[in-house]
DRENFIGU-450664 format. One record per residue (C-alpha): residue in three letters; residue number from 0; x, y, z. Coordinates in Angstrom, 3 decimals. Layout:
# DRENFIGU-450664
rest=ala | nr=NUM | c1=X | c2=Y | c3=Z
...
This chain:
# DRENFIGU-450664
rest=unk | nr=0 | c1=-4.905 | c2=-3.213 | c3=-20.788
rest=unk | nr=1 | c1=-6.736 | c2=-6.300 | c3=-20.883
rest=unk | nr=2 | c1=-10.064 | c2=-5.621 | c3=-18.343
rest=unk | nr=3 | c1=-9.883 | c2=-9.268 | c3=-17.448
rest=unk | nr=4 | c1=-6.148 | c2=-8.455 | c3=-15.441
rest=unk | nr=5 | c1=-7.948 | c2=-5.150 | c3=-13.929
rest=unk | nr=6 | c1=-7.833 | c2=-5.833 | c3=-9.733
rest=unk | nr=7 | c1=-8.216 | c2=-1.952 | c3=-9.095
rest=unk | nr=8 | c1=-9.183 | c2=0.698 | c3=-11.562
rest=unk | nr=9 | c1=-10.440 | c2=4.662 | c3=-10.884
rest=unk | nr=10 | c1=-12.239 | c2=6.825 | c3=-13.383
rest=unk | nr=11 | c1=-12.275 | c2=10.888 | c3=-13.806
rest=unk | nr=12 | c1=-11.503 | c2=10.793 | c3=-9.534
rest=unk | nr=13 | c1=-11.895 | c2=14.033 | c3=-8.490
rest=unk | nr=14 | c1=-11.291 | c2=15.567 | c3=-4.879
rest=unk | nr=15 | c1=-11.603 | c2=18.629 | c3=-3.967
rest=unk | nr=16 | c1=-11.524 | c2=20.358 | c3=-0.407
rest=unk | nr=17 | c1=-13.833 | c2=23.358 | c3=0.112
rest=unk | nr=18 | c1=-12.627 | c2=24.259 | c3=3.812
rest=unk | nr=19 | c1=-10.622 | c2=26.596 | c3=2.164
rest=unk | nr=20 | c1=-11.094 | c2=29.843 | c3=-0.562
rest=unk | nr=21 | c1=-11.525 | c2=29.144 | c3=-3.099
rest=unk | nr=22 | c1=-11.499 | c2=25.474 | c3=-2.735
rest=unk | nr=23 | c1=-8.298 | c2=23.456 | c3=-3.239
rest=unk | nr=24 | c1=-8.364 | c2=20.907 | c3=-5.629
rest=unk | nr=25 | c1=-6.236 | c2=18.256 | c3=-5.151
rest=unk | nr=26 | c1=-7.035 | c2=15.245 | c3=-7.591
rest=unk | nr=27 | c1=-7.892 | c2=16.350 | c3=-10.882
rest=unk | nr=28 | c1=-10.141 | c2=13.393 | c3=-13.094
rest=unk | nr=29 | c1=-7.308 | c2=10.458 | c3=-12.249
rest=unk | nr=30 | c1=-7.730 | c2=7.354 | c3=-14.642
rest=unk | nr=31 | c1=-5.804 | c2=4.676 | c3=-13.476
rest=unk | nr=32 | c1=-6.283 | c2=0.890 | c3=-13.650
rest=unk | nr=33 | c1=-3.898 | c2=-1.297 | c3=-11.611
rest=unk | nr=34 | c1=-3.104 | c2=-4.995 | c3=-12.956
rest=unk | nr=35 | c1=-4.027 | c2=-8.200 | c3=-10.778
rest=unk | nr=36 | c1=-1.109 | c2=-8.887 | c3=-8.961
rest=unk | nr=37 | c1=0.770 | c2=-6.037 | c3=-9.698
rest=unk | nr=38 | c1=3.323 | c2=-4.051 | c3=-8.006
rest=unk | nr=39 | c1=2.136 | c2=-0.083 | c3=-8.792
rest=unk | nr=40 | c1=4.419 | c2=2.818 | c3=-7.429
rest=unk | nr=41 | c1=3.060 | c2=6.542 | c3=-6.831
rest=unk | nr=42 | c1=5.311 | c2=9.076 | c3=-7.308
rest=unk | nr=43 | c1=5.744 | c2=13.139 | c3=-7.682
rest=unk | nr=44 | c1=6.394 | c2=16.273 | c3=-5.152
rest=unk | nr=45 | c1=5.143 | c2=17.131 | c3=-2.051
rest=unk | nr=46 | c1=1.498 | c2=18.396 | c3=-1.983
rest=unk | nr=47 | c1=1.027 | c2=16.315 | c3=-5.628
rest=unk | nr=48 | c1=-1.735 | c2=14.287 | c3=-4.243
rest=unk | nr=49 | c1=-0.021 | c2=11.146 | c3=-3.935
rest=unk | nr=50 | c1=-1.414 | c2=10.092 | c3=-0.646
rest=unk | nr=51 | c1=-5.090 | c2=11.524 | c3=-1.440
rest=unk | nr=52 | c1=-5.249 | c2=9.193 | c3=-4.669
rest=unk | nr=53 | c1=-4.016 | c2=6.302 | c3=-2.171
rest=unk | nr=54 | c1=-6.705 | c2=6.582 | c3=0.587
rest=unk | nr=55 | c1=-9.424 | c2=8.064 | c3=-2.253
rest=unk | nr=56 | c1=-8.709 | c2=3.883 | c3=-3.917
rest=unk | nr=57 | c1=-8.889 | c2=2.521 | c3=-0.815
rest=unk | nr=58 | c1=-12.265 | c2=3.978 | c3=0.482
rest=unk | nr=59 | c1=-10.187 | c2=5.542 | c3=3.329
rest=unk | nr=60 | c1=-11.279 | c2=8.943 | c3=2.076
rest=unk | nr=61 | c1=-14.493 | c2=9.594 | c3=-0.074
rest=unk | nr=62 | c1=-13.775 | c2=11.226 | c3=-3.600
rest=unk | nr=63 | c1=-15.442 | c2=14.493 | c3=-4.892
rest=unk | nr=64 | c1=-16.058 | c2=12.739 | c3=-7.373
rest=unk | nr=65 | c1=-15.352 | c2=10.093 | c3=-10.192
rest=unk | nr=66 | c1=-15.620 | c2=5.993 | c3=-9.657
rest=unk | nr=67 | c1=-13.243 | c2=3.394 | c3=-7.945
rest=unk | nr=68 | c1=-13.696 | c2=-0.285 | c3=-8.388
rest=unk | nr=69 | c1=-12.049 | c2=-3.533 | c3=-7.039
rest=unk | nr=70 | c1=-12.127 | c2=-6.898 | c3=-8.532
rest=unk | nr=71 | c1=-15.126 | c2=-5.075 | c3=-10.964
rest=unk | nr=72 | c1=-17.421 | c2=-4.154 | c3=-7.622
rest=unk | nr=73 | c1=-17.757 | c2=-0.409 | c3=-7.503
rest=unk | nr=74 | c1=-16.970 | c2=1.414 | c3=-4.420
rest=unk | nr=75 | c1=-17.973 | c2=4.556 | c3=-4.189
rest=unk | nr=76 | c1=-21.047 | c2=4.481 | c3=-3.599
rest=unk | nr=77 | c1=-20.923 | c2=1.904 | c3=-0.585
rest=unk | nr=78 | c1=-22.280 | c2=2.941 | c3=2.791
rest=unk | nr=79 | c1=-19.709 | c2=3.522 | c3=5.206
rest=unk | nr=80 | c1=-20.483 | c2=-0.099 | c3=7.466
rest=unk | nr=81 | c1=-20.237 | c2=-1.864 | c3=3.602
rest=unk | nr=82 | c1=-16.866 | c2=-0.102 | c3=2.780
rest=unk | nr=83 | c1=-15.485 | c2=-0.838 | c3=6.137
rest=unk | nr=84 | c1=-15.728 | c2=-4.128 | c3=5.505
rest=unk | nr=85 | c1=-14.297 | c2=-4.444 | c3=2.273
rest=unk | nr=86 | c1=-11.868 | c2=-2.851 | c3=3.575
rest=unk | nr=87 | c1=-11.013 | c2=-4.996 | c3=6.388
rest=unk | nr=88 | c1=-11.638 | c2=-8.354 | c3=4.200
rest=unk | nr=89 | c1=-10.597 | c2=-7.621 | c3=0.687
rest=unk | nr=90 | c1=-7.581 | c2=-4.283 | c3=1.689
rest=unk | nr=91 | c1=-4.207 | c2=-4.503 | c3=3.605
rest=unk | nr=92 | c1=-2.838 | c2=-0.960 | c3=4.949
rest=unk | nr=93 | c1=0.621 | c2=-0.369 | c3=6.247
rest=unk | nr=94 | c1=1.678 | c2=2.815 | c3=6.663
rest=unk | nr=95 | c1=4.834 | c2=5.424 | c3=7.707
rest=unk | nr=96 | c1=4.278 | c2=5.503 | c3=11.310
rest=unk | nr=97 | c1=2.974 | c2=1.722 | c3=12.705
rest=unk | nr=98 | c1=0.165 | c2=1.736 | c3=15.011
rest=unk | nr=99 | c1=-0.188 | c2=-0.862 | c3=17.118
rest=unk | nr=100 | c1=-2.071 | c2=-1.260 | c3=20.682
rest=unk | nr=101 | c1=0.511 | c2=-0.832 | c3=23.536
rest=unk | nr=102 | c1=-1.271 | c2=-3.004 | c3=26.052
rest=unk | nr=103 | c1=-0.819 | c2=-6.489 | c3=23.714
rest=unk | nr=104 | c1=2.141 | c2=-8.271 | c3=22.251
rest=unk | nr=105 | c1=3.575 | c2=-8.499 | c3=18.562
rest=unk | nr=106 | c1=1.615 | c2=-11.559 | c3=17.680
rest=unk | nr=107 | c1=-1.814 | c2=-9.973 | c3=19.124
rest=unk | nr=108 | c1=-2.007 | c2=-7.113 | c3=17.090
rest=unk | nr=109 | c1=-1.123 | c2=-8.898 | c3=14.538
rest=unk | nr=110 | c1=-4.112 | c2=-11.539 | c3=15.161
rest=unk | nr=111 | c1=-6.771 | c2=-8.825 | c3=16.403
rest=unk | nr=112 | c1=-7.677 | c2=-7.521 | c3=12.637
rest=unk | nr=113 | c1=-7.397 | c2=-11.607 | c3=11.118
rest=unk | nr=114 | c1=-9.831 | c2=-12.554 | c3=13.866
rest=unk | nr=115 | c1=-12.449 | c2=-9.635 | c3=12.643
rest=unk | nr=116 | c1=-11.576 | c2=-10.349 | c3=8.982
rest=unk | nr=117 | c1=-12.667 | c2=-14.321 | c3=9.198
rest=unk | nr=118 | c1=-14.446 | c2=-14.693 | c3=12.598
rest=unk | nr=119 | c1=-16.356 | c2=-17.640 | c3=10.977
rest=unk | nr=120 | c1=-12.708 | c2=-19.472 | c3=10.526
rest=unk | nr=121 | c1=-12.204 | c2=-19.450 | c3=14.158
rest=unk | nr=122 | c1=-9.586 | c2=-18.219 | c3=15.993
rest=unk | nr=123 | c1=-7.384 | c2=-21.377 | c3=15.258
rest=unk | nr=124 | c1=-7.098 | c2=-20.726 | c3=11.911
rest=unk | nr=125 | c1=-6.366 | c2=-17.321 | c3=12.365
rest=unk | nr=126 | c1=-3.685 | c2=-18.149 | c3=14.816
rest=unk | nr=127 | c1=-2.130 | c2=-20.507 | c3=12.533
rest=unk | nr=128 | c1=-1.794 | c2=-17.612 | c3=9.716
rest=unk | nr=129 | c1=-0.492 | c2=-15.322 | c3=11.846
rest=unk | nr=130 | c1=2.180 | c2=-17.812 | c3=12.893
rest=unk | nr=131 | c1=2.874 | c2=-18.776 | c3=9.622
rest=unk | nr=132 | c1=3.404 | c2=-14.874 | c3=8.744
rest=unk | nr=133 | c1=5.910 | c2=-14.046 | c3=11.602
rest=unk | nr=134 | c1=7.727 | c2=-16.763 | c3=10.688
rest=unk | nr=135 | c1=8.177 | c2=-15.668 | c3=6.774
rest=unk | nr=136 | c1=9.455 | c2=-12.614 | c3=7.423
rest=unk | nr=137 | c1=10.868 | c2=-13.243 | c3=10.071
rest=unk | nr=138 | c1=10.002 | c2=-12.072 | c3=13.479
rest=unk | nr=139 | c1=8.482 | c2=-15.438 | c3=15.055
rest=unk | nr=140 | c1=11.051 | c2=-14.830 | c3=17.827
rest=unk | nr=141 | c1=9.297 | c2=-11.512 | c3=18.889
rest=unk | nr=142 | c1=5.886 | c2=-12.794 | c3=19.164
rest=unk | nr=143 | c1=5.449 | c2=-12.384 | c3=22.563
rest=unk | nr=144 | c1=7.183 | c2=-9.461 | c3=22.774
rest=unk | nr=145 | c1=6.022 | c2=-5.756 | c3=23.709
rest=unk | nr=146 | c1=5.962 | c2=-2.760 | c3=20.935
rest=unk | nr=147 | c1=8.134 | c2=-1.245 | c3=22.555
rest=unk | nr=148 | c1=10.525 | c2=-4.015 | c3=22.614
rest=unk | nr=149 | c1=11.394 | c2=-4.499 | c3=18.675
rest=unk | nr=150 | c1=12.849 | c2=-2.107 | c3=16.409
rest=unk | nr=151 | c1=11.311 | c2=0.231 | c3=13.421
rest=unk | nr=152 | c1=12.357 | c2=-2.462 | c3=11.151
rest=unk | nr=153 | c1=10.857 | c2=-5.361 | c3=13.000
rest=unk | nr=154 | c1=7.566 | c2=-2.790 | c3=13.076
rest=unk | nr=155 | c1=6.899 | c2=-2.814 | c3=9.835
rest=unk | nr=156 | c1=7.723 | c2=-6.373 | c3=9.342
rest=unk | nr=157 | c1=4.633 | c2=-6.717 | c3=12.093
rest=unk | nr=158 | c1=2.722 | c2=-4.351 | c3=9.835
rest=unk | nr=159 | c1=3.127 | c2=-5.714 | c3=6.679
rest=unk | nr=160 | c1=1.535 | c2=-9.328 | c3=8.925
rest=unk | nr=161 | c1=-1.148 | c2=-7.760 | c3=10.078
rest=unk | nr=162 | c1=-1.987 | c2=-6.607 | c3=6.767
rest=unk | nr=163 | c1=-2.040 | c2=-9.796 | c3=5.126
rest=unk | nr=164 | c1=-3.850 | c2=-11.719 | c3=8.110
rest=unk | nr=165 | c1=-6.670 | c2=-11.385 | c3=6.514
rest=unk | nr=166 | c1=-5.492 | c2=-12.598 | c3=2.833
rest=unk | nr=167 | c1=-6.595 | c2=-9.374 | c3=1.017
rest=unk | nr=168 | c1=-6.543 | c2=-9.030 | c3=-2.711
rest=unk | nr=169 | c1=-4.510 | c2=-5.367 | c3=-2.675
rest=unk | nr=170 | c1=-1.858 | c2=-3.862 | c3=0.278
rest=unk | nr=171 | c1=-2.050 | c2=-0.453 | c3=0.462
rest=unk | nr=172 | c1=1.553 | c2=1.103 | c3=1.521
rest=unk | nr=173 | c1=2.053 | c2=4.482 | c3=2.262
rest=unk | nr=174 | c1=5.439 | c2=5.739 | c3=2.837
rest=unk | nr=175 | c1=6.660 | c2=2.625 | c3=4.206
rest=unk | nr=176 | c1=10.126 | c2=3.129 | c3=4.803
rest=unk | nr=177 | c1=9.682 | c2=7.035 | c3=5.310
rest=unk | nr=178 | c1=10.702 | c2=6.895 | c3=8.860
rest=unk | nr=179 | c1=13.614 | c2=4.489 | c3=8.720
rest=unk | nr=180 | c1=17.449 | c2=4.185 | c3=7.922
rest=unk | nr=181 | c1=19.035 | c2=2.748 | c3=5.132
rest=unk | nr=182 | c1=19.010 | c2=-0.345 | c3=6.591
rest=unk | nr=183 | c1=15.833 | c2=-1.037 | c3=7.933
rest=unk | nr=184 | c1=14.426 | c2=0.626 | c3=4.562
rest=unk | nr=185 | c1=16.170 | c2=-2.273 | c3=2.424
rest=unk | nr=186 | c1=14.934 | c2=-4.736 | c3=5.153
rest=unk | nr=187 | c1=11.353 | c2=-3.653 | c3=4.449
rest=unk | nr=188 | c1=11.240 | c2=-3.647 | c3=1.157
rest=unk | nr=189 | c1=12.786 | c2=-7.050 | c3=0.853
rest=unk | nr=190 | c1=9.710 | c2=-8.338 | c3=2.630
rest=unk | nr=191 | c1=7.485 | c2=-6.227 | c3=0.114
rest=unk | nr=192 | c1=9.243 | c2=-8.280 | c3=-2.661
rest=unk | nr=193 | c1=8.277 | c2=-11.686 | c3=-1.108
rest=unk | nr=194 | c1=5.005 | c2=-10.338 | c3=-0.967
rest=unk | nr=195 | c1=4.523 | c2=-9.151 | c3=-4.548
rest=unk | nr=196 | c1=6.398 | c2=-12.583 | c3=-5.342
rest=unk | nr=197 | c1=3.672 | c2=-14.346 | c3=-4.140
rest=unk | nr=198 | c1=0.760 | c2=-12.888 | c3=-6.356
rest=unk | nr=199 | c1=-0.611 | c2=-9.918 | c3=-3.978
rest=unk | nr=200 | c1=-1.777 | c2=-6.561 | c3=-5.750
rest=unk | nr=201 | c1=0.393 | c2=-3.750 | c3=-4.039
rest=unk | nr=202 | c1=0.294 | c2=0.025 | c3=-4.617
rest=unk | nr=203 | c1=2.481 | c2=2.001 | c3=-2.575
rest=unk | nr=204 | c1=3.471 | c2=5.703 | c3=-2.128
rest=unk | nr=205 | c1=7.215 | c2=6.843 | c3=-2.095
rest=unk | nr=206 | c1=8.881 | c2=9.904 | c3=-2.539
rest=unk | nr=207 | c1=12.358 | c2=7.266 | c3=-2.490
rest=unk | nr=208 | c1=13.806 | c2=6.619 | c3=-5.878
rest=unk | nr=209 | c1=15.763 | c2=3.749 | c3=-4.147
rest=unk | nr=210 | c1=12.291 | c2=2.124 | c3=-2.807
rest=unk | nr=211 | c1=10.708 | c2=2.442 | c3=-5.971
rest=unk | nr=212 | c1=12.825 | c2=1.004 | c3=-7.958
rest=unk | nr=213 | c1=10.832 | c2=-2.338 | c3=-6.574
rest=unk | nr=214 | c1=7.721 | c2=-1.736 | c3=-8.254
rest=unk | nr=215 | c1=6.716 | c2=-3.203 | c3=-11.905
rest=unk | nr=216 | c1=5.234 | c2=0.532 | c3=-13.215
rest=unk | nr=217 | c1=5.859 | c2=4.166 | c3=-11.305
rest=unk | nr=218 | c1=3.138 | c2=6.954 | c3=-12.211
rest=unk | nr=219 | c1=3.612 | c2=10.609 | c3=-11.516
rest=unk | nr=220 | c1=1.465 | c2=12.848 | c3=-10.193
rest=unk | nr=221 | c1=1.560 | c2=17.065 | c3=-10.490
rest=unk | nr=222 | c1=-1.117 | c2=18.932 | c3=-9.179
rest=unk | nr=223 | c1=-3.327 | c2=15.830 | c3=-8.587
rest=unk | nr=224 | c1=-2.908 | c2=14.910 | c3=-12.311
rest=unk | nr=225 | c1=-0.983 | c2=12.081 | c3=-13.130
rest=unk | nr=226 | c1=1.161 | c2=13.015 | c3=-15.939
rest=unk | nr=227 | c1=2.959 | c2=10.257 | c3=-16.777
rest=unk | nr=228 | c1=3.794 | c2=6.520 | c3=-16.347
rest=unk | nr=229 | c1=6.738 | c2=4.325 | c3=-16.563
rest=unk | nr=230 | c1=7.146 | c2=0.079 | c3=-16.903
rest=unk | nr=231 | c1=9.998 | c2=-1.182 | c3=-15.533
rest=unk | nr=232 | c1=9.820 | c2=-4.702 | c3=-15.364
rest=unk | nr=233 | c1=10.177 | c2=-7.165 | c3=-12.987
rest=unk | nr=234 | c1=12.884 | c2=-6.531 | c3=-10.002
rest=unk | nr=235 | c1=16.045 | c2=-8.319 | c3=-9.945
rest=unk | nr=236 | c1=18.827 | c2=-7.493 | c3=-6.810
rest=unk | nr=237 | c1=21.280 | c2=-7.479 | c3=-9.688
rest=unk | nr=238 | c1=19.919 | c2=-4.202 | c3=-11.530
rest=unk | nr=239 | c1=18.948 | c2=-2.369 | c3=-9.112
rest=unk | nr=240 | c1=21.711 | c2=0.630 | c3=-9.570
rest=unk | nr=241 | c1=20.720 | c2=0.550 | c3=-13.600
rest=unk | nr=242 | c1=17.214 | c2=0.576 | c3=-12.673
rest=unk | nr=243 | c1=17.262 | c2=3.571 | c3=-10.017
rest=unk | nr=244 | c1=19.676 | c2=5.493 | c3=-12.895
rest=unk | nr=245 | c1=17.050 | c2=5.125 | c3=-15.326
rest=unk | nr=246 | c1=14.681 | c2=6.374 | c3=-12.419
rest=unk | nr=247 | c1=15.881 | c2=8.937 | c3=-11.627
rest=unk | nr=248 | c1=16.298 | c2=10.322 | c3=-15.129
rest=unk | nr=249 | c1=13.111 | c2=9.679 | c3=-16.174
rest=unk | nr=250 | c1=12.019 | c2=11.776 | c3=-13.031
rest=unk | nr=251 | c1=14.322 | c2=14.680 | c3=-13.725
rest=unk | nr=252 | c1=12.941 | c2=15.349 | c3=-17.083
rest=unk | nr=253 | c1=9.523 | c2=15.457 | c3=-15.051
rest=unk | nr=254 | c1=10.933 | c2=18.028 | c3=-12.744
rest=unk | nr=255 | c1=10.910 | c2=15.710 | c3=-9.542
């Protein structure tokens, strides 16, 4: 892989929990380098480490050991006030369950995190992005409304706002559509889509064949070691059956 196209790369990433005895090991020296702009896919069984490698890349969780960098700045060894904000300026998070603050409206929670990300842009500017989100995908009619007033769908539309607000370089996603139907699932992931469409670095955790299908590459994890990798191009609406077949295959002969 070219190193110029690297947005997000990790090196021997190690972690390892010592609560327990012996200690359980749960990544196991993880290489992985995600392209700019690309639209990576974690897969493998329960207990495989697939959410550990996610919050270990995003600084959410420290690693035993091993590097992470993004955009070639190395983050593992930032203090906790440095990662934070790389984090909140350069990292977009949505995950299965939404949290949002019950005591403000759609369009506030959305704005809170864009007003800390940029406070030198003004709240203005901020308010104008946050618009301009709820009205791409779609929920500009619920601004005002209460979080207990839209549906699980609608949620994670919100979510996936607030996570760009602040115009990061990589969304995190994990488990996106784990707690909705059908519907709402392919309602979600349409909105991922537009998002990947327009140039943003997304990794995202799934144990969905159906939802994965949308990503460019799916790697799969055993044991905290990923094991394998696959490219599948692209996503077009009109292959998606071909493309979960060949899924799914490809993850039987892993044992999924």
């Amino acid at each position: 892989m070219d190193e110029a196209t690297v947005s997000l790369e990790s090196r021997e990433l190690s972690k390892t929990y010592f609560s327990s005895e012996p200690p359980t090991e749960v990544l196991r020296g993880i290489d992985l380098s995600v392209r700019a702009g690309e639209f990576l896919v974690v897969m493998g069984a329960s207990g495989s480490g697939k959410s550990t490698l996610l919050y270990s890349i995003s600084g959410m969780d420290r690693p035993t050991g091993g590097n992470v960098t993004l955009e070639g700045r190395e983050l593992t060894s930032l203090g906790d006030a440095e990662m934070s904000t790389v984090r909140l300026t350069r990292m977009g998070f949505v995950f299965q369950q939404p949290h949002f603050l019950s005591n403000l409206d759609v369009r506030d929670n959305i704005l809170l995190p864009a007003l800390r990300a940029a406070p030198k842009k003004g709240r203005e500017a901020a308010v104008s992005r946050v618009d301009a989100l709820m009205e791409r995908f779609g929920i500009a009619h619920l601004k005002k409304h209460g979080i207990t007033q839209v549906s699980g769908g609608q949620l994670q539309r919100a979510s996936i706002c607030r996570a760009l607000a602040g115009e990061p370089s990589v969304l995190f996603a994990d488990e996106p559509t784990g707690a909705l139907n059908s519907s709402m699932s392919t309602e979600v992931m349409d909105a991922f889509t537009d998002v990947h469409r327009g140039g943003t670095t997304i990794v995202m955790v799934t144990h969905d064949p159906g939802v994965a299908v949308r990503g460019d590459r799916v790697i799969y994890l055993r044991d905290g070691v990923l094991v394998d990798a696959r490219e599948i191009g692209a996503w077009e609406p009109g292959t998606a059956q071909r493309r979960e077949d060949d899924l799914l295959a490809w993850l039987r002969d892993l044992g999924f």
